[in-house]
Backbone as a printed PyTorch tensor [residue, N CA C, xyz], in Angstrom:
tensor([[[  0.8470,  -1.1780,   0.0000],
         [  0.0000,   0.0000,   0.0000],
         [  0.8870,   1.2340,   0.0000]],

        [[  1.1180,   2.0280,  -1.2720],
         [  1.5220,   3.3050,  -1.0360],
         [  0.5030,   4.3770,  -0.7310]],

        [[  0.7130,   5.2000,   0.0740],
         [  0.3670,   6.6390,   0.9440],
         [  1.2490,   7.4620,  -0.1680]],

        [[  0.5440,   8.4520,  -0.9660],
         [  1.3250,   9.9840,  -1.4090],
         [  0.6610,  10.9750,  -0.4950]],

        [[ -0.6000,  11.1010,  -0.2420],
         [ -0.8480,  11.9970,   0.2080],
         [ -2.0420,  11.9070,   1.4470]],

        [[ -2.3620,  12.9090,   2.5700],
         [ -3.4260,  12.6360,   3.3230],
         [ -3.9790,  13.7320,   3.1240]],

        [[ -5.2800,  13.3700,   3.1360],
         [ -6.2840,  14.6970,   2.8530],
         [ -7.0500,  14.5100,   4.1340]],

        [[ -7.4980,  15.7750,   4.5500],
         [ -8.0000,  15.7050,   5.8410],
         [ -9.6780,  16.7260,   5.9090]],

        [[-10.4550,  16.0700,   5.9710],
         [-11.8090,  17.0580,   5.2700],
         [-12.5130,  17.0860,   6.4520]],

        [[-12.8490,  18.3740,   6.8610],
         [-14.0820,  18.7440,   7.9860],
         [-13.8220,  18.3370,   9.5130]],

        [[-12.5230,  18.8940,   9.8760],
         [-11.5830,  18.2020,  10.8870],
         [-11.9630,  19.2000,  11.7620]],

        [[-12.4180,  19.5160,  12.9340],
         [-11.7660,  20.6780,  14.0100],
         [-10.3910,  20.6150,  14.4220]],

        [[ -9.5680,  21.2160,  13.6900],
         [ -8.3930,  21.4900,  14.0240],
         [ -7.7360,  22.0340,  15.2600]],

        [[ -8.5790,  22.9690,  15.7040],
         [ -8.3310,  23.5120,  17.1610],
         [ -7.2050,  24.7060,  16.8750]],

        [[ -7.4620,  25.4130,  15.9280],
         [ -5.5980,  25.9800,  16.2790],
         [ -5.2820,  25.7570,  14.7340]],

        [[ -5.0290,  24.5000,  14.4710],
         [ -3.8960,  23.6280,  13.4220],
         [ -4.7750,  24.1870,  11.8850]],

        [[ -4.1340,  23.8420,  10.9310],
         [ -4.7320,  24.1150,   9.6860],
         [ -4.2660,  22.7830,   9.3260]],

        [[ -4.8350,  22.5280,   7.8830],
         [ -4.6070,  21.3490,   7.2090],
         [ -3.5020,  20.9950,   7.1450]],

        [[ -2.5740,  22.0420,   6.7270],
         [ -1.2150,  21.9510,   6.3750],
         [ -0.3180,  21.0340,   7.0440]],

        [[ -1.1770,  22.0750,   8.6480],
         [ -0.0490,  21.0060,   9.9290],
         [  0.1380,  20.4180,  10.1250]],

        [[ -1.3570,  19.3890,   9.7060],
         [ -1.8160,  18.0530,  10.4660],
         [ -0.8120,  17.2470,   9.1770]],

        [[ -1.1870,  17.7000,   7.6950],
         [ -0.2460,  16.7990,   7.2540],
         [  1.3210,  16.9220,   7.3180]],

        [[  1.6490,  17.6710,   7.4440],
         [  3.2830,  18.2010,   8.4420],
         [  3.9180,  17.0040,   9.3020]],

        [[  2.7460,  16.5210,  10.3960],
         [  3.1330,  16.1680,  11.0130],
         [  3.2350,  14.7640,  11.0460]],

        [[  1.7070,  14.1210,  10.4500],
         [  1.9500,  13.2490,   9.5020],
         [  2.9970,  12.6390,   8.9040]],

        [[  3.2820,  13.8980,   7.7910],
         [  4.6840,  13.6020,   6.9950],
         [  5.8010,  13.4200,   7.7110]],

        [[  6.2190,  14.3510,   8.8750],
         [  7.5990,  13.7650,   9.2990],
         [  7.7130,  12.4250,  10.2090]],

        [[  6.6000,  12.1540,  10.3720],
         [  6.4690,  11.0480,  10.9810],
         [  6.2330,   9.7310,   9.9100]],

        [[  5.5670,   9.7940,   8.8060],
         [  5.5200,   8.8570,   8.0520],
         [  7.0140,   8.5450,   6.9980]],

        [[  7.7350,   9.4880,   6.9250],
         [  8.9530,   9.6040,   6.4430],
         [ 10.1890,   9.3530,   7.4110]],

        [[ 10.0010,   9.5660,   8.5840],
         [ 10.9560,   8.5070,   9.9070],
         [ 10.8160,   7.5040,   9.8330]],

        [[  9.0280,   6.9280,   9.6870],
         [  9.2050,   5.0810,   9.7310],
         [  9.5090,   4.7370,   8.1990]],

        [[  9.2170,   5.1230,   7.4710],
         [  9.8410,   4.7900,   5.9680],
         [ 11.4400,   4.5650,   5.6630]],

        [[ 12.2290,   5.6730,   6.4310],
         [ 13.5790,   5.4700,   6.3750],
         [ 14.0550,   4.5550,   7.2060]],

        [[ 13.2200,   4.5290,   8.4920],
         [ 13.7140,   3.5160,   9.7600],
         [ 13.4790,   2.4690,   9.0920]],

        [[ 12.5220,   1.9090,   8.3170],
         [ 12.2410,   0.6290,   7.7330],
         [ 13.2190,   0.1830,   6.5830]],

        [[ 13.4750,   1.0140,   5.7660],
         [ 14.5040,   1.1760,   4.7190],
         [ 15.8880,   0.4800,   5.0830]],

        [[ 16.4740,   0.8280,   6.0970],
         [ 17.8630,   1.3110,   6.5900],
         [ 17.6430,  -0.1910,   7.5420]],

        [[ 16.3810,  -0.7150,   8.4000],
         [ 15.8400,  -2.0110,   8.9540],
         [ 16.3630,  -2.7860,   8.2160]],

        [[ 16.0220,  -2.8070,   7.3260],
         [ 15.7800,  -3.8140,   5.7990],
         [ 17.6450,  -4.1470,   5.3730]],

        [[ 17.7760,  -3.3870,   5.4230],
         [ 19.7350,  -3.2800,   5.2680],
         [ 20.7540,  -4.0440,   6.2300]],

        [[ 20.0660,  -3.3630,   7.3220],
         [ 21.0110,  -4.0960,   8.8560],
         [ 20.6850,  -5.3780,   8.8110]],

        [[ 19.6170,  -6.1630,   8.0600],
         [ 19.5350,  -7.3480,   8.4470],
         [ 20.8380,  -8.4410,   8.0670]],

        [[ 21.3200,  -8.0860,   7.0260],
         [ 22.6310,  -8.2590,   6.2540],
         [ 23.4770,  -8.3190,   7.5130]],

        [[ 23.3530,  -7.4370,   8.3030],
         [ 24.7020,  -7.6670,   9.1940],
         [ 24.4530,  -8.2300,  10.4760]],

        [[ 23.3050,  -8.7740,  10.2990],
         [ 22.9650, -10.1270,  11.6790],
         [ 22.2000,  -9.3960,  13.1210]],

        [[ 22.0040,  -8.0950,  12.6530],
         [ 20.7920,  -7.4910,  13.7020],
         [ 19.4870,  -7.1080,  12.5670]],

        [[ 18.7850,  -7.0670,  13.9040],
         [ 17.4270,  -6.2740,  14.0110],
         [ 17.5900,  -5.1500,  13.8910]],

        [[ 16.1950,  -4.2320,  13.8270],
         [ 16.3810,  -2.9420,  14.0000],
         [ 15.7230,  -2.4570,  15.1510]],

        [[ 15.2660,  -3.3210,  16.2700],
         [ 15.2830,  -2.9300,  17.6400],
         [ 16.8510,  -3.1120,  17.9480]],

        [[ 17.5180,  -4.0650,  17.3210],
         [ 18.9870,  -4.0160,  17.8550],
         [ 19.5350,  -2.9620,  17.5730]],

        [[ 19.4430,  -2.6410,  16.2360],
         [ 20.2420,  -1.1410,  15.3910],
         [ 19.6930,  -0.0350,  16.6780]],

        [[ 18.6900,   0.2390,  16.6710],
         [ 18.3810,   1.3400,  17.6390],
         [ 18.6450,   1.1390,  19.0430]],

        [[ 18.8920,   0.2660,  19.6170],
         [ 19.5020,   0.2330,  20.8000],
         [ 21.1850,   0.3400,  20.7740]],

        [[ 21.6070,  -0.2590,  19.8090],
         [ 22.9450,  -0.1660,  19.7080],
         [ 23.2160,   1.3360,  19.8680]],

        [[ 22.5480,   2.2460,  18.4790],
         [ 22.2370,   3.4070,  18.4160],
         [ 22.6630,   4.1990,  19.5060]],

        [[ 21.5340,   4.1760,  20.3320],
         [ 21.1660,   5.0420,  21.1950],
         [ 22.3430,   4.8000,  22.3280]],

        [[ 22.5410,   3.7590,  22.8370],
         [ 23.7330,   3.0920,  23.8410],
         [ 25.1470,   3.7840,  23.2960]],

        [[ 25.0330,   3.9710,  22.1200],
         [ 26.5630,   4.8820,  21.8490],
         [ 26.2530,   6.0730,  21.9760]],

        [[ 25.1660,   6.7980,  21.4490],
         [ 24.7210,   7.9120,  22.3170],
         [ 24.8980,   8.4990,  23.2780]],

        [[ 24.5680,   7.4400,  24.0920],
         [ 24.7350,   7.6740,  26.1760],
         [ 25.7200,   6.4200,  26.5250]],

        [[ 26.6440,   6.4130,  26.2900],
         [ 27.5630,   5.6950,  27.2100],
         [ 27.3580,   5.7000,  28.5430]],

        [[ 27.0020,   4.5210,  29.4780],
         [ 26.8630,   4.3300,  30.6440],
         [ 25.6330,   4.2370,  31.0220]],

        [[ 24.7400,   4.4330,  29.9440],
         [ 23.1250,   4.6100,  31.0640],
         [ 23.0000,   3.4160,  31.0690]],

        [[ 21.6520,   3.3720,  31.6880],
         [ 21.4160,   2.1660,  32.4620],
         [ 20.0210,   1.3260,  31.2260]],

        [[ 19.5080,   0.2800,  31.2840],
         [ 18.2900,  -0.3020,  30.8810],
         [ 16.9100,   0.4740,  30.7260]],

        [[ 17.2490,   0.7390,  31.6130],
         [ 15.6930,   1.8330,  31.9570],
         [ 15.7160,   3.8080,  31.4180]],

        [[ 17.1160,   3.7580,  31.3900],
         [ 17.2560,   4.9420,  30.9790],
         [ 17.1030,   5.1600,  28.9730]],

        [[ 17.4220,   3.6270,  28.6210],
         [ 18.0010,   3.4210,  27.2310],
         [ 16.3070,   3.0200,  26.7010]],

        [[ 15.5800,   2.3870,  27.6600],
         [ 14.0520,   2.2200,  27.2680],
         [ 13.2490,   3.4830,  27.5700]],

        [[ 13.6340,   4.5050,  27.9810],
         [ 12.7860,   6.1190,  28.4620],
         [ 13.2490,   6.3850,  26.6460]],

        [[ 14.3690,   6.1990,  26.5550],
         [ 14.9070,   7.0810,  25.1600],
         [ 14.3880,   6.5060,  24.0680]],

        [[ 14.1220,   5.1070,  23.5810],
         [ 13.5730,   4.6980,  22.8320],
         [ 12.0780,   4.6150,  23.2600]],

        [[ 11.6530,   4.9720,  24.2350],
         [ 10.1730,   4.9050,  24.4460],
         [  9.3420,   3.5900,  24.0860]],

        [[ 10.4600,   2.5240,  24.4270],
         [  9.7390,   1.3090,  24.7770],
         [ 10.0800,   1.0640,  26.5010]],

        [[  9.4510,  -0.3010,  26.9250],
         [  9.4060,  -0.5790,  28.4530],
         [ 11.1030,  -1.8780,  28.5140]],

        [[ 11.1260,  -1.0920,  29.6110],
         [ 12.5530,  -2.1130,  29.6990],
         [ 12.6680,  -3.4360,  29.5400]],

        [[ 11.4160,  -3.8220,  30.0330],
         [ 11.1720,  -5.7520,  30.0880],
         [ 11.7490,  -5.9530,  28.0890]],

        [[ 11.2820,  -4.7100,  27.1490],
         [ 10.7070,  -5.2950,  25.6200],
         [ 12.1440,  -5.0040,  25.2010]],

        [[ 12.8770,  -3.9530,  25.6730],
         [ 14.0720,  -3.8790,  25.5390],
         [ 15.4030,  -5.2370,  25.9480]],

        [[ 14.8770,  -6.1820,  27.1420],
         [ 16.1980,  -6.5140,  27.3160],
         [ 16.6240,  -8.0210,  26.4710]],

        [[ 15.5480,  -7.9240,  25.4970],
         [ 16.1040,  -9.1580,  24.6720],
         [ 16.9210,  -8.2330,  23.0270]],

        [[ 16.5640,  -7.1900,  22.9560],
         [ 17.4560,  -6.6190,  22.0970],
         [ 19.5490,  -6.5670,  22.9100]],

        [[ 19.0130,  -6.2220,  24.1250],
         [ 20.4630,  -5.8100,  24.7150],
         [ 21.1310,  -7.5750,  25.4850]],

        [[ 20.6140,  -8.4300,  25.4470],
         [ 20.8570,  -9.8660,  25.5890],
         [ 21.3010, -10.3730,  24.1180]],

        [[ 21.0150, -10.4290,  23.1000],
         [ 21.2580, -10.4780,  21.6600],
         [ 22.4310,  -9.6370,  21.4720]],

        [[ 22.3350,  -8.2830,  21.7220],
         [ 23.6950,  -7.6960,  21.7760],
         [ 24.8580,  -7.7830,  21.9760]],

        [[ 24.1540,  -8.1700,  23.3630],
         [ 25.6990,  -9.1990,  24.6220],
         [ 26.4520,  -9.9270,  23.9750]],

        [[ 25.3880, -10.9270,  24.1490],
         [ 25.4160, -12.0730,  23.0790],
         [ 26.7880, -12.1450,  22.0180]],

        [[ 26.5220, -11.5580,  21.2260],
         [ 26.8380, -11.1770,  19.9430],
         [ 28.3770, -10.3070,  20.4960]],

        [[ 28.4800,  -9.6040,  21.3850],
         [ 29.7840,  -9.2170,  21.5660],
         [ 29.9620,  -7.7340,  21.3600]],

        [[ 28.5820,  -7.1510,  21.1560],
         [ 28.8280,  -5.7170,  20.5210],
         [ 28.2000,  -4.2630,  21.8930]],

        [[ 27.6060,  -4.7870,  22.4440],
         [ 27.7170,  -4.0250,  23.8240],
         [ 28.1060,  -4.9570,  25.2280]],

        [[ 28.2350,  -4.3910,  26.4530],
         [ 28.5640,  -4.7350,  27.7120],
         [ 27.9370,  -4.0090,  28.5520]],

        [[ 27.7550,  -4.6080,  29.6970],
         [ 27.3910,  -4.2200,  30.6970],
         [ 28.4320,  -4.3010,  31.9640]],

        [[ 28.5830,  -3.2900,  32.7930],
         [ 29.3030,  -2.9770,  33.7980],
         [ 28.7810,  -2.5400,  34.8450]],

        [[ 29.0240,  -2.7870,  36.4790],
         [ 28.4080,  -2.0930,  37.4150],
         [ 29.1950,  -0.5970,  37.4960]],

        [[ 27.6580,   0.1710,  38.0520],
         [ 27.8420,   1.5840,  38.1490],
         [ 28.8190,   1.7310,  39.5400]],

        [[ 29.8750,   2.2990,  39.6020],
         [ 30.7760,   2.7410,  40.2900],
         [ 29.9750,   3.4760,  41.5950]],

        [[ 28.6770,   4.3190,  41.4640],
         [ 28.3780,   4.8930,  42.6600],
         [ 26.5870,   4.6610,  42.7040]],

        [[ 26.6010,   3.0100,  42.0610],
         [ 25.3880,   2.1720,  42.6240],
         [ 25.9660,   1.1080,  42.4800]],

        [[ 26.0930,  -0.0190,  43.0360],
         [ 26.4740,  -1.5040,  42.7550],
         [ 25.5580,  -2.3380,  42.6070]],

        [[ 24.1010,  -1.9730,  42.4470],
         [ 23.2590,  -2.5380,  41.7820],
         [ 22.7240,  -2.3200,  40.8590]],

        [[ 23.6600,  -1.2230,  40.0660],
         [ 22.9370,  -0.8790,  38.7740],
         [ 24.1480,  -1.3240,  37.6920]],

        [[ 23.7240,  -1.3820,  36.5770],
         [ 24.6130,  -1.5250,  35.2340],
         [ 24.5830,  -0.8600,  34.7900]],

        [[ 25.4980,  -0.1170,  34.3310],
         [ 25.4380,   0.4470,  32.7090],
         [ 25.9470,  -0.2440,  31.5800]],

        [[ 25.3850,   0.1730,  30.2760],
         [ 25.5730,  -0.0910,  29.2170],
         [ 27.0010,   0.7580,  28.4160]],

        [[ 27.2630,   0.0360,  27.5770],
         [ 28.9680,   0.3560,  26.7740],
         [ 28.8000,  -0.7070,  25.6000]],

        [[ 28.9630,   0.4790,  24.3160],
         [ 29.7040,  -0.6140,  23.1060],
         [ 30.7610,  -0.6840,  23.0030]],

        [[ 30.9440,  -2.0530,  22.7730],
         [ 32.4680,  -2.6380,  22.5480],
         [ 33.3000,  -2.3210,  21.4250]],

        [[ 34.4550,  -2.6340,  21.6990],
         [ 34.8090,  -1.7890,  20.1060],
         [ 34.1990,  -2.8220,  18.7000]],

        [[ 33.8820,  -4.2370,  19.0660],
         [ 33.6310,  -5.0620,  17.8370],
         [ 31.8690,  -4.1490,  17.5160]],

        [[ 31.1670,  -3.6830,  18.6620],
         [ 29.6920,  -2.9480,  18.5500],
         [ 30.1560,  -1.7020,  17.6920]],

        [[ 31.3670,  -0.9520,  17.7030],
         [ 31.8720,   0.4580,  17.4160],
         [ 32.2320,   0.1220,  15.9550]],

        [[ 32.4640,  -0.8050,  15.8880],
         [ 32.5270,  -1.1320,  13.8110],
         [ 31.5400,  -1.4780,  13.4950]],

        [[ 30.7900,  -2.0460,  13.5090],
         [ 29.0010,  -2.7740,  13.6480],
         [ 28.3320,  -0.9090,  13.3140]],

        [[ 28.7060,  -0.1310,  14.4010],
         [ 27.8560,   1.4040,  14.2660],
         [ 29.0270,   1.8180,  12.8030]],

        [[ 29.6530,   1.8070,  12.6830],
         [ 30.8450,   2.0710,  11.3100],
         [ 29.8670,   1.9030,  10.2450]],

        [[ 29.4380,   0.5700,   9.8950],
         [ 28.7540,  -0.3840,   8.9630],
         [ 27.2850,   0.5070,   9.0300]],

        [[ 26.6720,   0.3840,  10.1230],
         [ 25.5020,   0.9870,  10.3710],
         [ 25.3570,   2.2940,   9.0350]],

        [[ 26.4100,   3.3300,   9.9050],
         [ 26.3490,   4.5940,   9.5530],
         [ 26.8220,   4.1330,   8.0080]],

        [[ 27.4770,   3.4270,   7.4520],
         [ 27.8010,   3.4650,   5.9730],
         [ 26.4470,   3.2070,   5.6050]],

        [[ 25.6810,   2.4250,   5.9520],
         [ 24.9500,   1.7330,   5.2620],
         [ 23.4020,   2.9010,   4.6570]],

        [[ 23.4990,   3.6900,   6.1940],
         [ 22.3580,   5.2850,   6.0160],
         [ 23.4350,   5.9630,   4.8900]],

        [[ 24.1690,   6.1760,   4.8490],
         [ 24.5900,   7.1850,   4.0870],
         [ 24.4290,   6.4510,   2.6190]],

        [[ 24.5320,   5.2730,   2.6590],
         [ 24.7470,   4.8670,   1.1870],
         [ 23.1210,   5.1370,   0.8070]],

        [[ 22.0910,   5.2030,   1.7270],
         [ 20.2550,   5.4210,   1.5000],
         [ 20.1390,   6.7260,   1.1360]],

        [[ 21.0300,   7.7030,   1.7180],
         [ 20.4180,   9.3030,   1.7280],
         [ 20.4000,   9.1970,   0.1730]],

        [[ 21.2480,   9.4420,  -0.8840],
         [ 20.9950,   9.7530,  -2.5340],
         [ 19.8220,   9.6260,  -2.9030]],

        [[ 19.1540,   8.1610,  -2.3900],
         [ 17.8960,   7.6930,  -2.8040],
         [ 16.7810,   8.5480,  -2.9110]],

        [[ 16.9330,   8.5130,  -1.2880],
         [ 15.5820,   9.0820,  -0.4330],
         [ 16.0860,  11.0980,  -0.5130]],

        [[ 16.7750,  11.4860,  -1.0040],
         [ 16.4800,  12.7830,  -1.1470],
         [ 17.0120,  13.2630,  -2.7430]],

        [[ 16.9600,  12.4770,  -3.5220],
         [ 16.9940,  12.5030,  -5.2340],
         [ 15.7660,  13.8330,  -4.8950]],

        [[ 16.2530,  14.5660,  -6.2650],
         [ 15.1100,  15.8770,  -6.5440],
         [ 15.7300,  17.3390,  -5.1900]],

        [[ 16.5320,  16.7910,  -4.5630],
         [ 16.1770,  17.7600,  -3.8590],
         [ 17.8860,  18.6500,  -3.8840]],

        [[ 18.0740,  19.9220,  -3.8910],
         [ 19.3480,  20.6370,  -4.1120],
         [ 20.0150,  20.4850,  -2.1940]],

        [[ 21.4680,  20.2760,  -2.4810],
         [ 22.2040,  20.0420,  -1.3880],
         [ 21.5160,  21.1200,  -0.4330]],

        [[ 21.3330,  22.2380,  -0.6860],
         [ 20.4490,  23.3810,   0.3430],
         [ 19.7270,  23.0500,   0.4430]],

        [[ 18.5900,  22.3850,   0.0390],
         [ 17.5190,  22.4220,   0.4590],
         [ 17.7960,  21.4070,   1.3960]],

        [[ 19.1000,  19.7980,   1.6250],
         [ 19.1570,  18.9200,   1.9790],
         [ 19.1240,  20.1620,   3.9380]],

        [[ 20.3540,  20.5950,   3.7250],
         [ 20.5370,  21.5980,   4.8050],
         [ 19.6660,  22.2010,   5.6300]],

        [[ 18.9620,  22.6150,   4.6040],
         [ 17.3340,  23.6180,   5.2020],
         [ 16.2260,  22.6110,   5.9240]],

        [[ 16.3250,  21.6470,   5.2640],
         [ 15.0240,  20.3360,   5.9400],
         [ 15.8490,  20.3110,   7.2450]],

        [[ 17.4440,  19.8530,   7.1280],
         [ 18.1190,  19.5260,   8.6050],
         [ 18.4090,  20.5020,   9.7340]],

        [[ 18.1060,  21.7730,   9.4490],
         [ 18.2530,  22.5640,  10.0580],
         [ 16.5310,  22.7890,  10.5190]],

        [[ 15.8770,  22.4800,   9.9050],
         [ 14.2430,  23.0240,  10.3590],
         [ 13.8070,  21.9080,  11.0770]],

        [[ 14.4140,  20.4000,  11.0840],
         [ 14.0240,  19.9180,  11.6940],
         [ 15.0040,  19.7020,  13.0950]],

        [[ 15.8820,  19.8330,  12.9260],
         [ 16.7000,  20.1720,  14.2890],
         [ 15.6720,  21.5600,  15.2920]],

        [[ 15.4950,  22.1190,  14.3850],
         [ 15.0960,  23.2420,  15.7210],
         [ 13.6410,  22.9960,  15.8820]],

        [[ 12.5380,  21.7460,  15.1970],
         [ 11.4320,  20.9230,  15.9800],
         [ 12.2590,  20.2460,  16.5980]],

        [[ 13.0520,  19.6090,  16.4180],
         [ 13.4260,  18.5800,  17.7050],
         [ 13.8640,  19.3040,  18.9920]],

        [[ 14.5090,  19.9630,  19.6970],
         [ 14.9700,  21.0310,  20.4230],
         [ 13.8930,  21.9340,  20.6200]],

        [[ 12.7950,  22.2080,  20.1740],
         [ 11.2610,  22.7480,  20.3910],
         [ 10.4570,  21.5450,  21.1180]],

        [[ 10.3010,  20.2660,  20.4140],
         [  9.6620,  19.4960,  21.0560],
         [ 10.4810,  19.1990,  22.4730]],

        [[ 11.5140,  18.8300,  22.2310],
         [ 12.6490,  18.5330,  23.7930],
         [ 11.8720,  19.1470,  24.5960]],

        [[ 12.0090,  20.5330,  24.8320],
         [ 11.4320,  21.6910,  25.5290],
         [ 10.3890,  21.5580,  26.1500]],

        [[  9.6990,  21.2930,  25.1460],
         [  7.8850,  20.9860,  25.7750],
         [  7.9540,  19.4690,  25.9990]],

        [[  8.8640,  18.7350,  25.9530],
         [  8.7310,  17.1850,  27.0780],
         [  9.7620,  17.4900,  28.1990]],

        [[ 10.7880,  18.4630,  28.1840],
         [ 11.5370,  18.8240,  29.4140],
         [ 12.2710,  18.0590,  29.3410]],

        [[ 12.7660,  17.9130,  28.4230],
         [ 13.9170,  16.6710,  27.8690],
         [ 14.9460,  17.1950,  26.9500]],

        [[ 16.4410,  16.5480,  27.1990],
         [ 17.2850,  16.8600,  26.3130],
         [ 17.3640,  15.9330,  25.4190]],

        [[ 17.1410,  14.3350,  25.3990],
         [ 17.7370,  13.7400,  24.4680],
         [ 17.0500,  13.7940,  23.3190]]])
């Protein structure tokens, strides 16, 4: 099933105009499109893409903990710890006790996980040509810059940095 467009007829918007609603829509239907894309790729290299995004995010935040790495992906820790057991597993993150809790762990990729994110990141970059054909290197800039300052807008209004 391809989606080009959403039309939205006789909506109380509250505020919003048509535009927005498909705005928002769009950047959201164009995150899971690429997340699925780039999914579809990593499988080649023996993860998931709950793995890819935990790996992800764990190089992100060096040291957090399970629960901190499931707040960020906005799943529940229980659904998370078979991505980070597979990980283990596999040799590409670790777990260590926290120095000023001894009942907590943190998370760390290994350096064999730190070529794995190498591969990762080749593998998005080899997608961008695709997925932004038609569009002039500025304009590539202007989308990344407009959507950096929604992300850092939304942060704000969840009271969140990551």
């Amino acid at each position: 099933m391809s989606v080009k467009s959403v039309k939205i007829d006789n909506l109380a918007l509250g505020g919003c105009t048509q535009g927005d609603e498909e705005l928002s829509y769009l950047v959201c239907h164009v995150a899971m499109l690429w997340r699925k894309l780039l999914n579809e790729r990593v499988r080649a290299l023996g993860i998931n893409g709950m793995e890819r995004r935990t790996l992800v995010a764990v190089a992100d935040y060096p040291g957090a903990t399970q629960i901190q790495i499931a707040r960020l992906l906005d799943v529940e820790p229980q659904n998370l710890g078979r991505a980070l057991d597979d990980l283990m597993a596999q040799g590409f993150l670790e777990k260590r006790v926290d120095p000023a809790d001894r009942r907590a762990r943190c998370l760390f990729v290994t350096i064999k996980g730190k070529k794995l994110l190498k591969r990762i990141h080749e593998l998005n970059c080899a997608l961008k040509p695709g997925i932004l054909t038609g569009l002039a290197e500025t304009e590539h800039r202007k989308i990344a810059q407009h959507l950096g300052s929604m992300r850092s807008n939304l942060q704000a209004l969840l009271g969140k940095t990551d």
